[in-house]
LUMDRENMI-313539 format. One line per field, with one value per residue (C-alpha): residue in one letter; y, x, z. Coordinates in nm, 3 decimals, padded with zeros to 5 digits. Last residue first. Example, Ala and Ser with C-alpha at 12.3 -4.5 7.8 and 13.67 -1.06 7.14 Angstrom:
rest c(S;A)
yy c(-00.106;-00.450)
xx c(01.367;01.230)
zz c(00.714;00.780)
//
This chain:
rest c(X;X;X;X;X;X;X;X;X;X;X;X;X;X;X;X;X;X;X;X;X;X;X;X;X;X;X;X;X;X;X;X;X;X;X;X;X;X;X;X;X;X;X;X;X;X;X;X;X;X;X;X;X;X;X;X;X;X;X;X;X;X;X;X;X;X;X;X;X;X;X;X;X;X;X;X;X;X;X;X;X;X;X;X;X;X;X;X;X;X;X;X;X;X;X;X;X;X;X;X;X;X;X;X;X;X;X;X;X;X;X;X;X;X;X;X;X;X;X;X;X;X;X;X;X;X;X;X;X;X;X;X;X;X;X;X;X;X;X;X;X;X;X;X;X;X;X;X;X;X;X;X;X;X;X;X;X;X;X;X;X;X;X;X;X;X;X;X;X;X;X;X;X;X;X;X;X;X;X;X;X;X;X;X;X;X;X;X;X;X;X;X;X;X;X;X;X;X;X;X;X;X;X;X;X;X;X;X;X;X;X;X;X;X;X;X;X;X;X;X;X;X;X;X;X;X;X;X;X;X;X;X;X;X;X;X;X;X;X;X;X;X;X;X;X;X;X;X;X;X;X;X;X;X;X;X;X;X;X;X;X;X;X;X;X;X;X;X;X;X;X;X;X;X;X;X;X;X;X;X;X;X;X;X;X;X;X;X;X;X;X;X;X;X;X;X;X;X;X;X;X;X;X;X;X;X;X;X;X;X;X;X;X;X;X;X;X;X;X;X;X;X;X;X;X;X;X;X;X;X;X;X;X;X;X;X;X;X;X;X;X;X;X;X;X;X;X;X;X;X;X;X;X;X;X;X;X;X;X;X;X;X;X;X;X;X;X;X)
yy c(-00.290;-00.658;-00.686;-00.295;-00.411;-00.755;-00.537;-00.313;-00.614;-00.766;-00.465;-00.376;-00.731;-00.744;-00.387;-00.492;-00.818;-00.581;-00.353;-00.658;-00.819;-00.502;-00.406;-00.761;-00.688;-00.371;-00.618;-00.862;-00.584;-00.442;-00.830;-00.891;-00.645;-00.634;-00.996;-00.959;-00.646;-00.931;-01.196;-00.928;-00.808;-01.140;-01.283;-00.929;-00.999;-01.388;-01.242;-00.996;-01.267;-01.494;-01.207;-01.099;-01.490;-01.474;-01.158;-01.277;-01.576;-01.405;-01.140;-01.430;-01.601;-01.317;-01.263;-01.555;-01.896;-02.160;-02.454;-02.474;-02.783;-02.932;-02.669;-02.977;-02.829;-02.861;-03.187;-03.348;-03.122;-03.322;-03.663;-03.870;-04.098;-04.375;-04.398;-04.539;-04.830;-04.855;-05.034;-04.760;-04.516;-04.307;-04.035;-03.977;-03.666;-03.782;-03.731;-03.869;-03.662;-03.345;-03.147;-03.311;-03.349;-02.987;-02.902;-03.153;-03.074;-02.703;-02.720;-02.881;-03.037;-03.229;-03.336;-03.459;-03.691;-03.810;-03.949;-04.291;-04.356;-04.605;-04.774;-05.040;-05.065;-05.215;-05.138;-04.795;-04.724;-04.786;-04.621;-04.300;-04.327;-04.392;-04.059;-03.810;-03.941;-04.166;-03.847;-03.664;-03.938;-03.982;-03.646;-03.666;-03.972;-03.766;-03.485;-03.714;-03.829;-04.165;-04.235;-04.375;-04.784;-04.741;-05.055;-05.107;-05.086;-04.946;-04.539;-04.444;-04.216;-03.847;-03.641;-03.895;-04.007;-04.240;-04.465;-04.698;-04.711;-04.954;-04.776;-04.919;-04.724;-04.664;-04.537;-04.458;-04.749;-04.703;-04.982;-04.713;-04.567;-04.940;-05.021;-04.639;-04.753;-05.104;-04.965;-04.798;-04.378;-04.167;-04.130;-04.126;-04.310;-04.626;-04.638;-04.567;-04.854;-05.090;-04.955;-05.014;-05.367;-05.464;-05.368;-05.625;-05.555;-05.418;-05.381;-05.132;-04.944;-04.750;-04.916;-05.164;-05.309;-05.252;-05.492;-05.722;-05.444;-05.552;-05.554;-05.333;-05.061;-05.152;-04.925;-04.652;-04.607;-04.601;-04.326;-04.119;-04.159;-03.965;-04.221;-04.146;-04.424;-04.616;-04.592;-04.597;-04.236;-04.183;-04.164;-03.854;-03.856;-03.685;-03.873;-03.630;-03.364;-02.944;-03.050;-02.932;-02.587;-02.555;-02.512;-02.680;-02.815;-03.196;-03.228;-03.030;-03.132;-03.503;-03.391;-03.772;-03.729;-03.422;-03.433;-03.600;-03.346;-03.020;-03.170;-03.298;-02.965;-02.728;-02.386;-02.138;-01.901;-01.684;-01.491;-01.759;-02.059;-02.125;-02.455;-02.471;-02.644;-02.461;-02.414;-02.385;-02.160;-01.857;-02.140;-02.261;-01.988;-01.889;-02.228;-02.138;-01.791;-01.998;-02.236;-01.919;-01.809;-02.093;-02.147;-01.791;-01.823;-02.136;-01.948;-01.635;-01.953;-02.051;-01.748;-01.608;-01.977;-01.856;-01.504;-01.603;-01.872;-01.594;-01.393;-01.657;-01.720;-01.336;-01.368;-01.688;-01.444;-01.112;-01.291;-01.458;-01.125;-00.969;-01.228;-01.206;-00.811;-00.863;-01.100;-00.875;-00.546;-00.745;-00.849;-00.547;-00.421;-00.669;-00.640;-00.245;-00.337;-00.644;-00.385;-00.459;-00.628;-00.930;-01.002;-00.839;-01.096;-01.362;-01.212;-01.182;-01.591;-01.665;-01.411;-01.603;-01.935;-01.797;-01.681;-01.963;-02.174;-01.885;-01.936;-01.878;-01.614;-01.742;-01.477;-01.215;-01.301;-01.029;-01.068;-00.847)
xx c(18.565;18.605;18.185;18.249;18.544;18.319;18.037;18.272;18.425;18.119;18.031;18.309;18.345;17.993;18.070;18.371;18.200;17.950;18.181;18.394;18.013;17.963;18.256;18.258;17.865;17.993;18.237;18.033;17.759;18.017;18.176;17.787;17.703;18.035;17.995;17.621;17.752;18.021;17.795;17.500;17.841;17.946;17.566;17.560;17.897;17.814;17.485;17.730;18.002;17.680;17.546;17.926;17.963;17.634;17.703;18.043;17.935;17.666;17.920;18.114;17.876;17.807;18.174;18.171;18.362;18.382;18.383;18.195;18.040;17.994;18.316;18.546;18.785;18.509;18.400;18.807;18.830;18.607;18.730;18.641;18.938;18.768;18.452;18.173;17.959;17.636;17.692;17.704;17.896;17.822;18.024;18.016;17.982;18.035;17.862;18.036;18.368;18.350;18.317;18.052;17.886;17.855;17.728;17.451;17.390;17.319;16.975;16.921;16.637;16.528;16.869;16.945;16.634;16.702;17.016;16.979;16.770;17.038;17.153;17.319;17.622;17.475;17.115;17.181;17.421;17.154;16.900;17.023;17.221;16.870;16.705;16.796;16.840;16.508;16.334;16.427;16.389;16.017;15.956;16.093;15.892;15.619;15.651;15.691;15.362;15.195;15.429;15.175;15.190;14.886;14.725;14.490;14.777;15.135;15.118;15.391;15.363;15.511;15.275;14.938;14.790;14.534;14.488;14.287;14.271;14.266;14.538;14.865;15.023;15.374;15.629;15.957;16.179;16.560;16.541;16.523;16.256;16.052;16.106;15.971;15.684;15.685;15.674;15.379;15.344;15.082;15.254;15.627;15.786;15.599;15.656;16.022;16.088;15.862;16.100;16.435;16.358;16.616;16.897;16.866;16.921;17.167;17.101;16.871;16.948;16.685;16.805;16.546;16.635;16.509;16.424;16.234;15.936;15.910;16.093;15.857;15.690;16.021;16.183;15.915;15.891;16.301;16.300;15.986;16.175;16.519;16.807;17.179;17.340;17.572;17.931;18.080;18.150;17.758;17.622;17.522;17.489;17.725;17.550;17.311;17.538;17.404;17.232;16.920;16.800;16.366;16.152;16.284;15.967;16.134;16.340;16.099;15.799;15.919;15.786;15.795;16.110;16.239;16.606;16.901;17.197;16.979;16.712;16.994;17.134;17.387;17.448;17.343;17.557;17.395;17.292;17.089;17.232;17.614;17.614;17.733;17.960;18.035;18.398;18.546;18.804;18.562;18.303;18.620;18.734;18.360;18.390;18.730;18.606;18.247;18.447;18.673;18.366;18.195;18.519;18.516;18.163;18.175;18.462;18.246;17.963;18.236;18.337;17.962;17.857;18.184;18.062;17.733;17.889;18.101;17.711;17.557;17.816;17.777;17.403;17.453;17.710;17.514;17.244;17.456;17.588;17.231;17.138;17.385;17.387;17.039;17.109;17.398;17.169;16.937;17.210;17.339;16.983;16.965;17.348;17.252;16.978;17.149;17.405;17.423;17.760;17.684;17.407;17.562;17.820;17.574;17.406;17.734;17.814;17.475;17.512;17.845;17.659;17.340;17.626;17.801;17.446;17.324;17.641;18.018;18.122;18.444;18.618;18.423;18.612;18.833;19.130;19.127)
zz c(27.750;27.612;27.493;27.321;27.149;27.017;26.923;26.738;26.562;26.486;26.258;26.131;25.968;25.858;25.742;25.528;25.344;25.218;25.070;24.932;24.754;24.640;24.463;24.329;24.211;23.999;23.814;23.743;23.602;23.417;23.305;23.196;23.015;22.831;22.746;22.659;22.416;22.249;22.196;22.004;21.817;21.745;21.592;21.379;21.189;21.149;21.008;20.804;20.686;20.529;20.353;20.262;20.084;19.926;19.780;19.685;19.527;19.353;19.171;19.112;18.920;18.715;18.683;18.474;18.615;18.286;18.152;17.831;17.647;17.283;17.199;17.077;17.351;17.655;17.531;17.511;17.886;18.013;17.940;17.627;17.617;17.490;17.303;17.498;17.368;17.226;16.967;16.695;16.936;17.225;17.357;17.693;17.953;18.324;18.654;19.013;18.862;19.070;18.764;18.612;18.962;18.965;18.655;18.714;19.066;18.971;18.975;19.323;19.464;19.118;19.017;19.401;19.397;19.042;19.119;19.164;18.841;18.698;18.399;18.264;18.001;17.651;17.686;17.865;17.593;17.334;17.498;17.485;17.185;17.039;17.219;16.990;16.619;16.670;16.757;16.510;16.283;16.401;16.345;15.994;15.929;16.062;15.785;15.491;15.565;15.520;15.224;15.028;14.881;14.595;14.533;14.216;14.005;14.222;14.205;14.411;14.705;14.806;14.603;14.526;14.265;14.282;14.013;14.144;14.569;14.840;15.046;15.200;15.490;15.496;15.713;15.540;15.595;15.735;15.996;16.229;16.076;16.026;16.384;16.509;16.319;16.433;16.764;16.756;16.750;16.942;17.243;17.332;17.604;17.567;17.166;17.255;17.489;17.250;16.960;17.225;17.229;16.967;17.158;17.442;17.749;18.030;18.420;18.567;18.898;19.109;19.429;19.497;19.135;18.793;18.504;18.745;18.712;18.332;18.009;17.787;18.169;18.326;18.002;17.976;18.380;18.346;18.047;18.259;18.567;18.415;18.344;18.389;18.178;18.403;18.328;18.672;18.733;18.651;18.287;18.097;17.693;17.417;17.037;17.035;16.924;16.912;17.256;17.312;17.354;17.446;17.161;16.873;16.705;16.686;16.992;17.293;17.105;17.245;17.589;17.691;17.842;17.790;17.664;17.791;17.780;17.748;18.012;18.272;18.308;18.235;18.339;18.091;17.903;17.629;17.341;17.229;17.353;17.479;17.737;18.070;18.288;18.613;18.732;19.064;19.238;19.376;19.511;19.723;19.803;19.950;20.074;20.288;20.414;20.534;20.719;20.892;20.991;21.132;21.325;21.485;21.522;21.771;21.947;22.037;22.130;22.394;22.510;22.556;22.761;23.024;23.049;23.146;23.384;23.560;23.569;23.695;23.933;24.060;24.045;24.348;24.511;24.529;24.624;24.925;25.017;25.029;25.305;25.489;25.527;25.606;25.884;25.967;26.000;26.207;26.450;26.510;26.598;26.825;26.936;27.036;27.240;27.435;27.558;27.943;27.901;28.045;27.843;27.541;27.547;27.563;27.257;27.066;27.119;26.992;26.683;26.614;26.576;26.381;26.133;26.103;26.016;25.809;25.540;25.517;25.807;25.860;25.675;25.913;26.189;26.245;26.434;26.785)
//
C-alpha cells in the first residue's frame, strides 16, 4: 500500500483523508481505534505546522545573520583602509615651548579682538606675520569677529549670503581695526601706520616731559611710548591680514567646520582646500609659496609623531574590537539558530513518519 502521508499538506487534506478512514472504520467495526487515530493526527498536524512556520523563521534568521556578517566584513575592511590612511598622512604643526602642536586658525590668524594675545605674548603666534590662511582659491580665511569688524566700516552689502566678501579699499583698514580692537580710533592706528607716534597736544609752559619735546607754550608729548608699541604690534600682525583680504576677497565659509573640528586646519592644509601665503606690500601673494617652501623655511612642520600613531592605533583596535564583539554576538545567533534548525528537521521527519504509520495501519486493518 503507498503511503500517503506526502499529500498531507494542510487541515483541509487532512479532514479529507480522516473522512475516507471513518467510513472505513464503519465497515470495519473499528470506529474506536480511528477516533483515537484521528486525534493523534490532528495533533500530529498541528505540531508539524509549528514546527514549519519556526523552521522558516529560523531559515530567515539565518538568512538576516549572513547578511549583517557581510555588512561587518565591509565595515571592516573600510576601517583597515582609513586606519592606513590616518597612518600615511601628515599634520601641520607648529614647535612652541617644548613642543609640537597641531595647527590652528588662532596661531595663523590671531585672536580676534583678544589683541593681549599679540602684544603681552600669552598664547604662541606665528614667528612671521606676513604667512596668512586663504582657501584653494585665494580668499583670505576670515574669523566672525574680522568679518563683523569689516561689514560693521563698509556695511552689510560688503558680504554675501554665503559668508564671502569681495575686495576694498586699503585705506579703510584703520576703521576695520578701530572696530576690531577697543579703546583705540582710527586716526591713531592711521597715524602708526603712517609712521607717526601718537600725539596729544597739551596746554602747558615749560613742561618737561621724557619722551616729548618742549615746543613754547605748547608741548607736542608722545602720549606713551608704550601704546605706540602696542599699536605696532598690532599693526605688524593683523595688516597683512587685511591687506590681502582687501586686495583678493575673503570668506567666512569655513568657520562652522573650524569650530567642530580642531584638526580641520591641519587637515585642509594638506588636502589643499586651506593654503599658507605670503603676503606682500600690496597685498598680494608671493608666488610659488607651496607647502613644502613653509615647511623648509621652518615657519611650519609636517610631520606623523608616534604620539599620533599611538592614537591612531588605539582608535583603530577600538573600532576592530566593537566590530570584533558585533561578529561574535552574529556568529552565536547563527549557531543558535542552525542547532535549533537542525533539531526541528529531526522533528519535523519523525513526525512526518508516524502520520504515515499511522494511516497506514488503519488503512491495513480497513483491507483485512
Amino acid at each position: 500500500m503507498e503511503k500517503i502521508a506526502p499529500f498531507v499538506k494542510n487541515c483541509k487534506n487532512f479532514y479529507n483523508i480522516a473522512k475516507v478512514l471513518l467510513k472505513s472504520a464503519d465497515n470495519n467495526n473499528i470506529k474506536g481505534t480511528i477516533k483515537e487515530r484521528k486525534m493523534g493526527l490532528a495533533c500530529s498536524n498541528i505540531r508539524l505546522l509549528t514546527l514549519t512556520a519556526r523552521k522558516a523563521d529560523c531559515e530567515y534568521g539565518i538568512s538576516i545573520d549572513s547578511m549583517r556578517k557581510m555588512a561587518l566584513t565591509r565595515e571592516q575592511s573600510a576601517l583597515s583602509q582609513e586606519y592606513y590612511s590616518k597612518l600615511q598622512s601628515k599634520t601641520i604643526s607648529y614647535y612652541n615651548n617644548g613642543q609640537y602642536n597641531k595647527i590652528n586658525y588662532n596661531y595663523l590668524m590671531g585672536y580676534g579682538a583678544n589683541y593681549t594675545a599679540i602684544t603681552a605674548g600669552t598664547k604662541p603666534l606665528k614667528s612671521e606675520n606676513s604667512m596668512i590662511l586663504t582657501d584653494y582659491k585665494g580668499q583670505v580665511v576670515m574669523s566672525e569677529a574680522y568679518a563683523n569688524a569689516i561689514t560693521a566700516v563698509l556695511g552689510s552689502s560688503a558680504m554675501d549670503s554665503q559668508g564671502r566678501g569681495g575686495t576694498f579699499s586699503t585705506e579703510k583698514i584703520p576703521e576695520i581695526l578701530a572696530e576690531l580692537i577697543p579703546g583705540y580710533s582710527a586716526e591713531q592706528f592711521k597715524a602708526v601706520m603712517d609712521g607717526d607716534g601718537i600725539e596729544t597736544s597739551y596746554e602747558a609752559n615749560g613742561v618737561q616731559t621724557i619722551t616729548g619735546e618742549e615746543t613754547g607754550t605748547s608741548t607736542t608729548v608722545n602720549n606713551s611710548e608704550t601704546s605706540t608699541n602696542i599699536l605696532q604690534s598690532i599693526i605688524d600682525f593683523y595688516e597683512p591680514i587685511f591687506k590681502a583680504a582687501a586686495a583678493n576677497g575673503w570668506t567666512t565659509e569655513y568657520n562652522n567646520e573650524m569650530k567642530t573640528n580642531d584638526d580641520y586646519v591641519s587637515d585642509a592644509i594638506v588636502s589643499g582646500s586651506f593654503q599658507l601665503a605670503t603676503v606682500n606690500e600690496d597685498g598680494n601673494y608671493d608666488p610659488d609659496t607651496s607647502l613644502t617652501y613653509f615647511v623648509t623655511a621652518g615657519l611650519v612642520e609636517s610631520r606623523t609623531d608616534s604620539d599620533v600613531r599611538e592614537e591612531i592605533t588605539a582608535w583603530y583596535n577600538a573600532e576592530k574590537e566593537r566590530i570584533t564583539e558585533k561578529e561574535n554576538f552574529i556568529d552565536i545567533d547563527m549557531d543558535n539558530l542552525s542547532t535549533e534548525l537542525e533539531s526541528i528537521n529531526t522533528e519535523i521527519q519523525s513526525i512526518k513518519s508516524l502520520i504515515d504509520d499511522a494511516i497506514s495501519s488503519v488503512f491495513d486493518w480497513g483491507s483485512g
